[in-house]
Biopython code that builds the backbone (N, CA, C, O; Angstrom):
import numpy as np
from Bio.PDB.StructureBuilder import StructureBuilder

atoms = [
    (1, "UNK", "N", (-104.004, -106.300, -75.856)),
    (1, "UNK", "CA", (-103.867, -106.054, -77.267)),
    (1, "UNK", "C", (-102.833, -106.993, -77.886)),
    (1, "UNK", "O", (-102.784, -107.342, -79.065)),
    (2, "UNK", "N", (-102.045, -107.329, -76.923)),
    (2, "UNK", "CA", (-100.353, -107.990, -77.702)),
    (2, "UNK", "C", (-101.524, -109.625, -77.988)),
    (2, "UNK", "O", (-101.462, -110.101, -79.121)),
    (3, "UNK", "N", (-102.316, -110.217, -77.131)),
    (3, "UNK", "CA", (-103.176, -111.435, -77.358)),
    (3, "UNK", "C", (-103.685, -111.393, -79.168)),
    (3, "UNK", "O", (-103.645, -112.315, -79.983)),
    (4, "UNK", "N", (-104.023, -110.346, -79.303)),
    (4, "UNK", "CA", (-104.935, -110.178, -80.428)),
    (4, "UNK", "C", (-104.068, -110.567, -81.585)),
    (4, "UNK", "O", (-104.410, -111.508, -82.302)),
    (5, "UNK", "N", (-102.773, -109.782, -81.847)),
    (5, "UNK", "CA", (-101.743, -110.055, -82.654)),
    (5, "UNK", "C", (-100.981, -111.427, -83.090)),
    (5, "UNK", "O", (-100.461, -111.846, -84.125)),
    (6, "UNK", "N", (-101.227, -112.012, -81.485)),
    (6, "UNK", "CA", (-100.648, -113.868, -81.953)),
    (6, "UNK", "C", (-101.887, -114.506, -82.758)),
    (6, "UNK", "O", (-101.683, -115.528, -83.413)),
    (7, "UNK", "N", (-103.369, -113.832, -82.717)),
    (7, "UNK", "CA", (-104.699, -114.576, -83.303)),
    (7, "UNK", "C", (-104.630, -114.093, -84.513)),
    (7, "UNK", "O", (-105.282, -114.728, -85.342)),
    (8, "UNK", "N", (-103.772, -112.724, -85.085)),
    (8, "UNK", "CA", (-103.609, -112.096, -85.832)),
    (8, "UNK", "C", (-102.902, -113.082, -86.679)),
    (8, "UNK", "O", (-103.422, -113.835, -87.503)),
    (9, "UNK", "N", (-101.710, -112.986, -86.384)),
    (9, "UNK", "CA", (-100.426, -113.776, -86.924)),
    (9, "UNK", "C", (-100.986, -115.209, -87.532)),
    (9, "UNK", "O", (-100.447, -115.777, -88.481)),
    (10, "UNK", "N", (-101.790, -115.549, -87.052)),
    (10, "UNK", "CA", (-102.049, -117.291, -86.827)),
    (10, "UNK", "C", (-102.900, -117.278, -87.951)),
    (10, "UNK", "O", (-102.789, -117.983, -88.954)),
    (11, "UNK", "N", (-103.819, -116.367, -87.697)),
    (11, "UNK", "CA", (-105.076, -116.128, -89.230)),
    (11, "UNK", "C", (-104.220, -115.987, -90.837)),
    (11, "UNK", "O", (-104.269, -116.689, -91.847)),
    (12, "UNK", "N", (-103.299, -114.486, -90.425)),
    (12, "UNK", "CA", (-102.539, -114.210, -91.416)),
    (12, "UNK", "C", (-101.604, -115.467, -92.111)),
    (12, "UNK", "O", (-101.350, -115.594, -93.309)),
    (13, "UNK", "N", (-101.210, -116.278, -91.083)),
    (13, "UNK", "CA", (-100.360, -117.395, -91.559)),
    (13, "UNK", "C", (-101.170, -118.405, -92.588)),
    (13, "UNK", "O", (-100.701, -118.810, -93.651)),
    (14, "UNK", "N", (-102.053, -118.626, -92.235)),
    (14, "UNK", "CA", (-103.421, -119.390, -92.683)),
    (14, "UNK", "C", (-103.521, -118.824, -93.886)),
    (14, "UNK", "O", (-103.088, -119.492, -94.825)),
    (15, "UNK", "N", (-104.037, -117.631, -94.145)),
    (15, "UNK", "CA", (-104.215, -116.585, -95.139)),
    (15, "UNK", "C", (-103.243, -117.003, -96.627)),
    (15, "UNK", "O", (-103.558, -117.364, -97.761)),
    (16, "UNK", "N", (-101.602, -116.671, -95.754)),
    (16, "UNK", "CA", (-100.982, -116.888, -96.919)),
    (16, "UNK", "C", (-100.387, -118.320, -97.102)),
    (16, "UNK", "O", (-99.492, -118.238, -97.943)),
    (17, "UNK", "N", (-100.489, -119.269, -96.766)),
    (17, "UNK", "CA", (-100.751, -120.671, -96.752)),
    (17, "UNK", "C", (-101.305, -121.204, -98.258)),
    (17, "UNK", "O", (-100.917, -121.738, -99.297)),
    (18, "UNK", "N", (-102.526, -120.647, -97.581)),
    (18, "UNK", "CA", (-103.590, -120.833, -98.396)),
    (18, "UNK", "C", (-103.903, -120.379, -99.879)),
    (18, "UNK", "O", (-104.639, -120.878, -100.729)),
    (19, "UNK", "N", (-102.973, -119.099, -99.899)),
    (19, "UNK", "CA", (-103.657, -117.782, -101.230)),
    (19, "UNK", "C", (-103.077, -118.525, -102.227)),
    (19, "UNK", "O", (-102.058, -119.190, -102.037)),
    (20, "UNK", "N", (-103.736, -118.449, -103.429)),
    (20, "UNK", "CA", (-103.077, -118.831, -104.666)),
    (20, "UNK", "C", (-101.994, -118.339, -105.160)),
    (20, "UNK", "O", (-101.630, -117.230, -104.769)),
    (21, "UNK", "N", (-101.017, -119.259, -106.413)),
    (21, "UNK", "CA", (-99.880, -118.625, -106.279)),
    (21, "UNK", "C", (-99.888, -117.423, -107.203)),
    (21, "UNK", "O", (-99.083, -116.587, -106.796)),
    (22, "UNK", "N", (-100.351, -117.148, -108.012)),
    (22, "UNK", "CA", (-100.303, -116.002, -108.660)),
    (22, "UNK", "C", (-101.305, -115.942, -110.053)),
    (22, "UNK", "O", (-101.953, -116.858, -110.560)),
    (23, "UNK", "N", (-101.182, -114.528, -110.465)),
    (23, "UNK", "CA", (-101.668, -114.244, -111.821)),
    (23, "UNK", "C", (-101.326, -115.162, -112.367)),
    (23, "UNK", "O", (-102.200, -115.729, -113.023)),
    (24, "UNK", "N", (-99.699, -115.860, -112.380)),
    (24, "UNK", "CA", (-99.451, -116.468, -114.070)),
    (24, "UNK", "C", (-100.766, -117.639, -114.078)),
    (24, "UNK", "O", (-101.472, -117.804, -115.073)),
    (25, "UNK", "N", (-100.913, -118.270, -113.013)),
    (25, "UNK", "CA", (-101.755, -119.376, -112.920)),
    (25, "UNK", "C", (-103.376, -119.089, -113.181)),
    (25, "UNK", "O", (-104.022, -119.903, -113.841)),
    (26, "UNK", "N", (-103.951, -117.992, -112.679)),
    (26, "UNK", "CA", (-105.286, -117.440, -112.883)),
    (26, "UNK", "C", (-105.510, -116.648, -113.882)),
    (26, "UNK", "O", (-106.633, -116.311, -114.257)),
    (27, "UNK", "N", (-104.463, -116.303, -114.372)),
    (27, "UNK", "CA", (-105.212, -115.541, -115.820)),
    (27, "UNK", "C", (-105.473, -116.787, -116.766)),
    (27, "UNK", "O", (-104.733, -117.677, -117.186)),
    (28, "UNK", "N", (-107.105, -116.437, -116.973)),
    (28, "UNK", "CA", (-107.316, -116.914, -118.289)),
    (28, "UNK", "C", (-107.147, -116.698, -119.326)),
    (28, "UNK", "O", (-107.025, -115.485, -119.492)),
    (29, "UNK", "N", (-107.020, -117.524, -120.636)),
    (29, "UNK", "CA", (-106.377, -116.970, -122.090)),
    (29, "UNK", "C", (-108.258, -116.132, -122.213)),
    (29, "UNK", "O", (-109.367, -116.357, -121.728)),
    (30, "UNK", "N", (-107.425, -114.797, -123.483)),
    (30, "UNK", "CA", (-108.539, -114.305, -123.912)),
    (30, "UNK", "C", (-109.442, -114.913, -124.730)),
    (30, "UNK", "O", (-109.119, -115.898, -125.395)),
    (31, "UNK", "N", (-110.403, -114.501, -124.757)),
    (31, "UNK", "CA", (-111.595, -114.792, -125.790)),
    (31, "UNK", "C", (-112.731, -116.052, -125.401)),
    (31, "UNK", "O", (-113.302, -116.695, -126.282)),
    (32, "UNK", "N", (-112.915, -116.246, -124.148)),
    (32, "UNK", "CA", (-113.484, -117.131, -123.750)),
    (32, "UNK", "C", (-114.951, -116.674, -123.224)),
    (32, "UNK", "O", (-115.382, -115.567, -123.550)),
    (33, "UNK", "N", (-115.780, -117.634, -122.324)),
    (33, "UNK", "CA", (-116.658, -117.432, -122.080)),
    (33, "UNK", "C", (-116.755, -116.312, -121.393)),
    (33, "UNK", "O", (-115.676, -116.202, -120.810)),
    (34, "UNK", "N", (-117.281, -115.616, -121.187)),
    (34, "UNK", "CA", (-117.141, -114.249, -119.645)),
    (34, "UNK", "C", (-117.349, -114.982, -118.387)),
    (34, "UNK", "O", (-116.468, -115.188, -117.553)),
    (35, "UNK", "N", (-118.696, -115.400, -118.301)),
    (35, "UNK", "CA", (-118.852, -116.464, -116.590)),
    (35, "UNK", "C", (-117.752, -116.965, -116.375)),
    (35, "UNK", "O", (-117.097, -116.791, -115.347)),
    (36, "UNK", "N", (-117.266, -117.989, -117.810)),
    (36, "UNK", "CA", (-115.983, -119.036, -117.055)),
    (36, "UNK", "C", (-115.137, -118.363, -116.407)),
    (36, "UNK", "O", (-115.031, -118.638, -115.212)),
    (37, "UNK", "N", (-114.019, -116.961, -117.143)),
    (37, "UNK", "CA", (-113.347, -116.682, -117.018)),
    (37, "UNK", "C", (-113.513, -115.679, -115.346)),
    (37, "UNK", "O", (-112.708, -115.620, -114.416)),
    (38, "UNK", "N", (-114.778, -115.054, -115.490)),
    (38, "UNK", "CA", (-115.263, -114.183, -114.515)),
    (38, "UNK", "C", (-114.953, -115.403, -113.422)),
    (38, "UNK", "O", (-113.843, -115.295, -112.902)),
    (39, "UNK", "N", (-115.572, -116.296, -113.081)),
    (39, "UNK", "CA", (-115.870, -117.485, -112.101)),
    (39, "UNK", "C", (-114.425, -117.850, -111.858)),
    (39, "UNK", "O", (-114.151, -117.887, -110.658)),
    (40, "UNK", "N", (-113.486, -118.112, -112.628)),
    (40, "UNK", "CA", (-111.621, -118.849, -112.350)),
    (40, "UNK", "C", (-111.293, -117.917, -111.816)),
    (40, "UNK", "O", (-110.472, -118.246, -110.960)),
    (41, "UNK", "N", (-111.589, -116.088, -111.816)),
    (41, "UNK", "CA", (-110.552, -115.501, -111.553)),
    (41, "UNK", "C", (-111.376, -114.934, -110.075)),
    (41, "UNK", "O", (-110.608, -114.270, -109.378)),
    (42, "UNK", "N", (-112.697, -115.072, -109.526)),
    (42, "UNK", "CA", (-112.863, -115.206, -108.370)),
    (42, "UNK", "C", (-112.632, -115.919, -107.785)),
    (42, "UNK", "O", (-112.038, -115.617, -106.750)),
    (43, "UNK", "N", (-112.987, -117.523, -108.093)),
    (43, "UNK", "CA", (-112.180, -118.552, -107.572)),
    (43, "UNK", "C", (-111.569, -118.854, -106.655)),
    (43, "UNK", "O", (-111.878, -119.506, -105.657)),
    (44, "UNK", "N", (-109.907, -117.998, -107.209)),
    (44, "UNK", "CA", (-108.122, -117.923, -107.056)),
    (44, "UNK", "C", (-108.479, -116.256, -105.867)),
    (44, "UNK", "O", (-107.533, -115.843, -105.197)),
    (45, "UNK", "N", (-109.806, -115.548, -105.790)),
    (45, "UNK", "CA", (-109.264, -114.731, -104.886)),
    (45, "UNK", "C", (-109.874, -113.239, -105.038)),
    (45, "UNK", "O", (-110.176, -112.434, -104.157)),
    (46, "UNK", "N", (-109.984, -113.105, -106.921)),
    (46, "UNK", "CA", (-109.837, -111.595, -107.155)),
    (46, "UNK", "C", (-111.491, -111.187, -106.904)),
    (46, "UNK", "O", (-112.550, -111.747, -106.621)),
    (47, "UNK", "N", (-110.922, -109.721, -107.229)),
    (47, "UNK", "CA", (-112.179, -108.860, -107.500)),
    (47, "UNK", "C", (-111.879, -108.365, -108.594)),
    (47, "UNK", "O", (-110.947, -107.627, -108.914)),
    (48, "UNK", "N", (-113.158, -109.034, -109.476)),
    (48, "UNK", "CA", (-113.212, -109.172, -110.920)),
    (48, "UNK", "C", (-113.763, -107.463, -111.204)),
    (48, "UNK", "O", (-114.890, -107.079, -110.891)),
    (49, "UNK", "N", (-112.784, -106.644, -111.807)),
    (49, "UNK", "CA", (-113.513, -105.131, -112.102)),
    (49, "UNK", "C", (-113.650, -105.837, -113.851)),
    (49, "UNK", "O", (-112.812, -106.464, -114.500)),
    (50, "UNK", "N", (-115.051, -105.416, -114.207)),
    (50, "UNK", "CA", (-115.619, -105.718, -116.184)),
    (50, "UNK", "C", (-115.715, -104.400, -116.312)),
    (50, "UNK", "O", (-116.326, -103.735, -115.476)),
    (51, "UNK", "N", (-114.923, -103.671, -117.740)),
    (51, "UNK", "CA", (-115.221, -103.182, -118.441)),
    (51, "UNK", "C", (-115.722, -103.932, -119.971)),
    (51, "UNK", "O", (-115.344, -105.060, -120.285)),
    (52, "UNK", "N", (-116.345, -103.351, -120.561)),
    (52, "UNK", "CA", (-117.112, -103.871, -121.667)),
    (52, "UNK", "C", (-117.501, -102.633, -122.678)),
    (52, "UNK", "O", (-117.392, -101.426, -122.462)),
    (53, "UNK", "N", (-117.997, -103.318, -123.868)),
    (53, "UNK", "CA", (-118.592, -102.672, -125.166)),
    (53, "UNK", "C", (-119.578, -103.281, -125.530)),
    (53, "UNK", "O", (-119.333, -104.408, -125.960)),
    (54, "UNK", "N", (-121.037, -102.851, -125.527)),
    (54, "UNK", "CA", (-121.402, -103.258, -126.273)),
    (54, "UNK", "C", (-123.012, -103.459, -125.048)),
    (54, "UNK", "O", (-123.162, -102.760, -124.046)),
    (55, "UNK", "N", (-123.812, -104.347, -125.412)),
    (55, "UNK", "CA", (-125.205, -103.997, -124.324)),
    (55, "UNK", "C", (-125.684, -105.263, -124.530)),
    (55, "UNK", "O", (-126.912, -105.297, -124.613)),
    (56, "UNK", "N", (-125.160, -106.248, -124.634)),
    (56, "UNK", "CA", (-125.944, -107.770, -124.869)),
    (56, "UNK", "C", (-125.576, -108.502, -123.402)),
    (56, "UNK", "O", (-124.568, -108.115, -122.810)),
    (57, "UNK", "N", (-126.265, -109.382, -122.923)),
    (57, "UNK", "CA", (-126.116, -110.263, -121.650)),
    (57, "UNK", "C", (-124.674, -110.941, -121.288)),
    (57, "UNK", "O", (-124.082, -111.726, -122.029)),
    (58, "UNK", "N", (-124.272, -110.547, -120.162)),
    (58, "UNK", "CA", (-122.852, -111.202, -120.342)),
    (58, "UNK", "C", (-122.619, -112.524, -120.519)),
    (58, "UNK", "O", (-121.439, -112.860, -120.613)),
    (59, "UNK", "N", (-123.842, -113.735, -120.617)),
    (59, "UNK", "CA", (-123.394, -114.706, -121.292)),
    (59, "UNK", "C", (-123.097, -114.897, -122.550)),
    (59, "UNK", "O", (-122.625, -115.951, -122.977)),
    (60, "UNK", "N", (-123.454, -113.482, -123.523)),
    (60, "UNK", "CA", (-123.139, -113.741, -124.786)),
    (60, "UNK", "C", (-121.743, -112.823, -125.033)),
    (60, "UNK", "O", (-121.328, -112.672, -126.182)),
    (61, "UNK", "N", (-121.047, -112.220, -123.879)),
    (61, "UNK", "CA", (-120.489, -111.497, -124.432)),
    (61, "UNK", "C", (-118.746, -112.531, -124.440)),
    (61, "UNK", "O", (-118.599, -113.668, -123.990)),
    (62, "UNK", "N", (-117.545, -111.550, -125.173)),
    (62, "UNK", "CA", (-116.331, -113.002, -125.098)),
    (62, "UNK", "C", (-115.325, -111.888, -124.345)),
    (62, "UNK", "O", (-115.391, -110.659, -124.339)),
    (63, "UNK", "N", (-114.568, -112.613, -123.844)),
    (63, "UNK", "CA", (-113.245, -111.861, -123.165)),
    (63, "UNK", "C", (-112.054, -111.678, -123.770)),
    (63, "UNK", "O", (-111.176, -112.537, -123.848)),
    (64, "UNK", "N", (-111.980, -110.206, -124.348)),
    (64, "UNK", "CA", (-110.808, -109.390, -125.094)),
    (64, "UNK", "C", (-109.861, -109.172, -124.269)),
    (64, "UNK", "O", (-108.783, -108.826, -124.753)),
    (65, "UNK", "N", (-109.945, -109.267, -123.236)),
    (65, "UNK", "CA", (-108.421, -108.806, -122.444)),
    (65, "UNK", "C", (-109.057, -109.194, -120.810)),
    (65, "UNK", "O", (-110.159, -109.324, -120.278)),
    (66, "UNK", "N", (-107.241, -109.299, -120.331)),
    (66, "UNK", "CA", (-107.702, -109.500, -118.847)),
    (66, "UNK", "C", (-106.333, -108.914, -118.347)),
    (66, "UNK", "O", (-105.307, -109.465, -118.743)),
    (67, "UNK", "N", (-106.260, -107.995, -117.630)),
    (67, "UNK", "CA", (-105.166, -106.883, -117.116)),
    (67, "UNK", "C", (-105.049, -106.437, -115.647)),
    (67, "UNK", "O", (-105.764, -106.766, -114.701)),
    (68, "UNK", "N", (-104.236, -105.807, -115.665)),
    (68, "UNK", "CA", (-103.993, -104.949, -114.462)),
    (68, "UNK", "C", (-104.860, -105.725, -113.076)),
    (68, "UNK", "O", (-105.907, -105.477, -112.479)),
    (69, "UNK", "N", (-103.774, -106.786, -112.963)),
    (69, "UNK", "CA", (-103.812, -107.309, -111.383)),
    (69, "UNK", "C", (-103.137, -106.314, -110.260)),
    (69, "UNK", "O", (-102.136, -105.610, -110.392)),
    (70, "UNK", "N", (-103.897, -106.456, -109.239)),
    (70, "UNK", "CA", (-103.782, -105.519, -107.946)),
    (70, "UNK", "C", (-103.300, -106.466, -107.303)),
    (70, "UNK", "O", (-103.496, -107.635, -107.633)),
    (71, "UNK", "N", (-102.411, -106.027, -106.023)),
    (71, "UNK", "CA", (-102.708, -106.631, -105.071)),
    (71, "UNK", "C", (-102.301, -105.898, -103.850)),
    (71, "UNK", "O", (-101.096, -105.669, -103.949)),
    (72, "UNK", "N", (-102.769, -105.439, -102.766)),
    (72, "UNK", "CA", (-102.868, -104.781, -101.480)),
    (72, "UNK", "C", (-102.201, -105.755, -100.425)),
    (72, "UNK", "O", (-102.810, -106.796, -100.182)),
    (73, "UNK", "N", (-101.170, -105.543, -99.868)),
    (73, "UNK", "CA", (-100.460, -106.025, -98.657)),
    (73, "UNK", "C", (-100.610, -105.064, -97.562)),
    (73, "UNK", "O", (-100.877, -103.862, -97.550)),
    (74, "UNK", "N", (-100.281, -106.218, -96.334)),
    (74, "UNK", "CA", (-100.298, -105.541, -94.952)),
    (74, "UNK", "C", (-98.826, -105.993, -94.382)),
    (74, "UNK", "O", (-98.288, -106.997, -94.848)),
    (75, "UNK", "N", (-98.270, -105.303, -93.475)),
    (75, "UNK", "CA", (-97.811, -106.282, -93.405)),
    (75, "UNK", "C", (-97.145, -106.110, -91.778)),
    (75, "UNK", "O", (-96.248, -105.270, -91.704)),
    (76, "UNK", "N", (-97.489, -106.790, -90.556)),
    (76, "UNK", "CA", (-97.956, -106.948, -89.334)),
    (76, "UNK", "C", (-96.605, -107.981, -88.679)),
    (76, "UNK", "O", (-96.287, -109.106, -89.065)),
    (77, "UNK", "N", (-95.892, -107.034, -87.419)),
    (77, "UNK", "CA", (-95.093, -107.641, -86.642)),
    (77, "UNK", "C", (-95.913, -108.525, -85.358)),
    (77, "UNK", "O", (-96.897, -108.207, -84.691)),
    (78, "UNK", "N", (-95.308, -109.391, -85.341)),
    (78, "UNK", "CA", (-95.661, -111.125, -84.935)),
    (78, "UNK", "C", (-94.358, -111.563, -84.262)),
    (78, "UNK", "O", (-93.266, -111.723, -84.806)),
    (79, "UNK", "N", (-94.812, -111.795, -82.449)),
    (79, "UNK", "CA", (-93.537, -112.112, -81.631)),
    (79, "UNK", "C", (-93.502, -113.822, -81.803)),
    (79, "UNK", "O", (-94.472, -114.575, -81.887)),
    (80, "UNK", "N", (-92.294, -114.109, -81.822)),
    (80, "UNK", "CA", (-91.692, -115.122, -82.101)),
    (80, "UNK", "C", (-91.709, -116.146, -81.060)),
    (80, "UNK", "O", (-91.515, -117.317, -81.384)),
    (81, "UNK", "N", (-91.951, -115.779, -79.663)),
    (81, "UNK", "CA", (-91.818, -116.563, -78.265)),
    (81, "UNK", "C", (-90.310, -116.499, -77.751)),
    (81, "UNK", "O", (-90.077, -116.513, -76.542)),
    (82, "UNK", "N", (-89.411, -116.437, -78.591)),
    (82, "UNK", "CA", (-88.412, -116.301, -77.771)),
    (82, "UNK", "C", (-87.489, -115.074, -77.337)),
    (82, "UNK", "O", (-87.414, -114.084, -78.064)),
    (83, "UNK", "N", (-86.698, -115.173, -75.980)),
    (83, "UNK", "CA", (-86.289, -113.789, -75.429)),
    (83, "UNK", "C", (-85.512, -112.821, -76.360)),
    (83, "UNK", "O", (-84.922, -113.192, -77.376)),
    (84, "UNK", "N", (-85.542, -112.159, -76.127)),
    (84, "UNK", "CA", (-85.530, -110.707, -76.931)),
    (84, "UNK", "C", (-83.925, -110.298, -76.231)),
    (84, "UNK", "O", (-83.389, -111.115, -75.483)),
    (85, "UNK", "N", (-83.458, -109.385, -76.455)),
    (85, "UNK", "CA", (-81.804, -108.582, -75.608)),
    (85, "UNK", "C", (-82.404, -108.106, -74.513)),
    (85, "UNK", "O", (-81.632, -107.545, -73.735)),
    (86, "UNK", "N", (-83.581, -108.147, -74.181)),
    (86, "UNK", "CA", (-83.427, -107.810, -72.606)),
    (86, "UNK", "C", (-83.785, -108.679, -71.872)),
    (86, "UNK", "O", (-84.688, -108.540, -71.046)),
    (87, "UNK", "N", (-83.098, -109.770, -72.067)),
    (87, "UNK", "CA", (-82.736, -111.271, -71.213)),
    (87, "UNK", "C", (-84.003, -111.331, -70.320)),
    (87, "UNK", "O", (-84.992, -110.893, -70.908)),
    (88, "UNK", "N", (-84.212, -111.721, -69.167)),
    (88, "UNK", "CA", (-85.655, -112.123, -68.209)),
    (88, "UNK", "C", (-86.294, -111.370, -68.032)),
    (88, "UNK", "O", (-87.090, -111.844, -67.221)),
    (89, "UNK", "N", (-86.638, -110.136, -68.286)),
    (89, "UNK", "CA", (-87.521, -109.698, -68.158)),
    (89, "UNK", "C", (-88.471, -109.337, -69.536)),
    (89, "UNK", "O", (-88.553, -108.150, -69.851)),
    (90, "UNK", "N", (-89.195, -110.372, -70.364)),
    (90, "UNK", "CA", (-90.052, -110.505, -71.021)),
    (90, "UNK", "C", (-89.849, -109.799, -72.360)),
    (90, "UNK", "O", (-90.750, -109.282, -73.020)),
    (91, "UNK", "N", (-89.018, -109.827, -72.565)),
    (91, "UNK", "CA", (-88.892, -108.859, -74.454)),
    (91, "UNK", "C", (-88.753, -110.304, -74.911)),
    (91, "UNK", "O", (-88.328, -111.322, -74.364)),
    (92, "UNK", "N", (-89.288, -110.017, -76.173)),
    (92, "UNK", "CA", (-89.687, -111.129, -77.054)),
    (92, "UNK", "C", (-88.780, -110.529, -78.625)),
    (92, "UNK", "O", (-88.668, -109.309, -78.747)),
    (93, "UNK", "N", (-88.238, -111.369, -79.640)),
    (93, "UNK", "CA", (-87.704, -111.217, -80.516)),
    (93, "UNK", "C", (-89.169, -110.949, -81.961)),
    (93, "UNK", "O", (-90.345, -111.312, -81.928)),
    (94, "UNK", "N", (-88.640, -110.428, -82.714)),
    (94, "UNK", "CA", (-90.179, -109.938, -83.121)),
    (94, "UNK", "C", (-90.027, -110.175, -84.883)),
    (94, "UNK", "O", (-89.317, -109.359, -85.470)),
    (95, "UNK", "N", (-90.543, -111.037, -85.519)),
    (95, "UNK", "CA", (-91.054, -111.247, -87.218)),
    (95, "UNK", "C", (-91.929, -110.512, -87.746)),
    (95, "UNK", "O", (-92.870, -110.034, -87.112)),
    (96, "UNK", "N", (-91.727, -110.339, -88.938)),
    (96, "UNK", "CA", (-92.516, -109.835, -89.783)),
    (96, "UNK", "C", (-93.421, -110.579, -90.642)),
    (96, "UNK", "O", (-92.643, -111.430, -91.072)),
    (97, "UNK", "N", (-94.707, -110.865, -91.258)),
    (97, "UNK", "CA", (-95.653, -111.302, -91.848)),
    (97, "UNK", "C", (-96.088, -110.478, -92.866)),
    (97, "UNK", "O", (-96.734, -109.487, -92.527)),
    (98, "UNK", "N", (-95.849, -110.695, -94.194)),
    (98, "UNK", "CA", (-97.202, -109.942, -94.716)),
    (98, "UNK", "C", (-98.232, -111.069, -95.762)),
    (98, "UNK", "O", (-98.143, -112.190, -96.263)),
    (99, "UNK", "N", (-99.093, -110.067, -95.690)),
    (99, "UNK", "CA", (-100.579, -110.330, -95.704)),
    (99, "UNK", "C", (-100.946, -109.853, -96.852)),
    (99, "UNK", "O", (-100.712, -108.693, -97.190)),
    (100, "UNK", "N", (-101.764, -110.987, -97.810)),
    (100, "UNK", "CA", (-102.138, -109.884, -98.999)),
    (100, "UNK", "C", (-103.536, -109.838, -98.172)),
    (100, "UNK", "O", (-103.948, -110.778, -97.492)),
    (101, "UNK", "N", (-104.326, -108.356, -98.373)),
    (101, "UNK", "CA", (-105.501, -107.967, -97.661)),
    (101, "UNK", "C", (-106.896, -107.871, -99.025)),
    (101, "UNK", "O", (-108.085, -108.119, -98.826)),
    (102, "UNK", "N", (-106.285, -107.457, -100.308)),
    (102, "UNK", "CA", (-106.888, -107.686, -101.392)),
    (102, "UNK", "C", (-106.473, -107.605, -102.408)),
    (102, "UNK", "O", (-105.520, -106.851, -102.607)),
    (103, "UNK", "N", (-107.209, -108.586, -103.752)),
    (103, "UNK", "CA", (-106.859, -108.554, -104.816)),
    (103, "UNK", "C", (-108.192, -108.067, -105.881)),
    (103, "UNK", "O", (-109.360, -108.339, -105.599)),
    (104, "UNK", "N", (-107.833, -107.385, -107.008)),
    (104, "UNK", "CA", (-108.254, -107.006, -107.935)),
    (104, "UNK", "C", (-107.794, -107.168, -109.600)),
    (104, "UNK", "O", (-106.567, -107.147, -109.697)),
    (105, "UNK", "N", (-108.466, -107.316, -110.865)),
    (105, "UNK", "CA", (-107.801, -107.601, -111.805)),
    (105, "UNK", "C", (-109.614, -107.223, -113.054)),
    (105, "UNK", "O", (-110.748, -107.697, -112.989)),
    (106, "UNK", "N", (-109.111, -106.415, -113.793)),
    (106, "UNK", "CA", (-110.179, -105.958, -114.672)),
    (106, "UNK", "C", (-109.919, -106.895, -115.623)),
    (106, "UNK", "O", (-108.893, -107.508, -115.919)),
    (107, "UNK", "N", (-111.689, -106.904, -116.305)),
    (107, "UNK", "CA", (-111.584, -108.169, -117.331)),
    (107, "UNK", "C", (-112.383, -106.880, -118.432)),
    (107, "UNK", "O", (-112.982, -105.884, -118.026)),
    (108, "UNK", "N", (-112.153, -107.293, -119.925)),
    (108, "UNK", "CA", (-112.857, -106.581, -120.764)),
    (108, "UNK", "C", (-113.350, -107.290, -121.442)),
    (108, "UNK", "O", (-112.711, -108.282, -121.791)),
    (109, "UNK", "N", (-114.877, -107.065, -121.983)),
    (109, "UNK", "CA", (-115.757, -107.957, -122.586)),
    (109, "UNK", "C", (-116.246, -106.614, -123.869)),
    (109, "UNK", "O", (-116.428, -105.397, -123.853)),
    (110, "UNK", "N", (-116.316, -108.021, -125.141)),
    (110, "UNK", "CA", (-117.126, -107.539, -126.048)),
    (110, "UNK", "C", (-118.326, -108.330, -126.016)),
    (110, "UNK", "O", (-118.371, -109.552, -126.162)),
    (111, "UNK", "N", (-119.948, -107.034, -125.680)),
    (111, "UNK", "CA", (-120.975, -107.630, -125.547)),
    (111, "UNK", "C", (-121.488, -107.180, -127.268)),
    (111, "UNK", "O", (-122.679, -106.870, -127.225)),
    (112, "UNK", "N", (-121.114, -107.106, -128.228)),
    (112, "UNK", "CA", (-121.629, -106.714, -129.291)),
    (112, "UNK", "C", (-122.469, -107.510, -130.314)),
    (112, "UNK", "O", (-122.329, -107.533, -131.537)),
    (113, "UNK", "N", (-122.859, -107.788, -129.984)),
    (113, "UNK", "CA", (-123.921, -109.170, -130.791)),
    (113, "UNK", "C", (-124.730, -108.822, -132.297)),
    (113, "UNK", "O", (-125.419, -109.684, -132.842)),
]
sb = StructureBuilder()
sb.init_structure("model")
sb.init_model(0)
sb.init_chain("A")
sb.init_seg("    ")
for serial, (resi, resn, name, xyz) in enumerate(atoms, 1):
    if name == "N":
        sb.init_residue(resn, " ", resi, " ")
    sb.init_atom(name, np.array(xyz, "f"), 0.0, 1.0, " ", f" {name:<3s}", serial, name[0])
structure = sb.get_structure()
């Protein structure tokens, strides 16, 4: 099991490497296309929750607001390789990682045509 955790660590490292740096950068200004804005903010990561008004196709509809970003952490101890206080016999010194596991952020559309 302790194997699984260094493949763990290594993914997770990757993970947050990689993740975008934040809302300030992925929120789009309001009133734009819905796709565009829908499409930038999957992009960067999220899970786009739409509320809306109105019953026309969401290419016609525009984006009134974009709110309440989520984000879900893990966050998973990861041995370091080196000895630990109980000198030779195999204790390892031990880090912490966290992990965002998911993101979410509701968009609101007026479909009112």
């Amino acid at each position: 099991m302790r194997k699984g955790w260094g493949l763990l660590a290594t993914i997770a490292l990757t993970g947050v490497a990689l993740a975008p740096a934040g809302v300030a950068t992925a929120q789009p200004a309001s009133g734009g296309n819905a796709y565009q804005t829908i499409g930038q903010l999957e992009s960067v990561g999220y899970n786009v929750v739409i509320d809306r008004v109105g019953n026309a196709p969401i290419g016609e509809c525009f984006v009134t607001n974009v709110r309440n970003p989520q984000e879900v952490t893990q966050t998973f101890p990861v041995r370091n390789g080196g000895k630990g206080d109980r000198g030779d016999k195999g204790g390892y010194d031990r880090d912490y990682v966290t992990v965002v596991v998911s993101r979410s952020i509701t968009v609101s559309l007026n479909c009112d045509v």
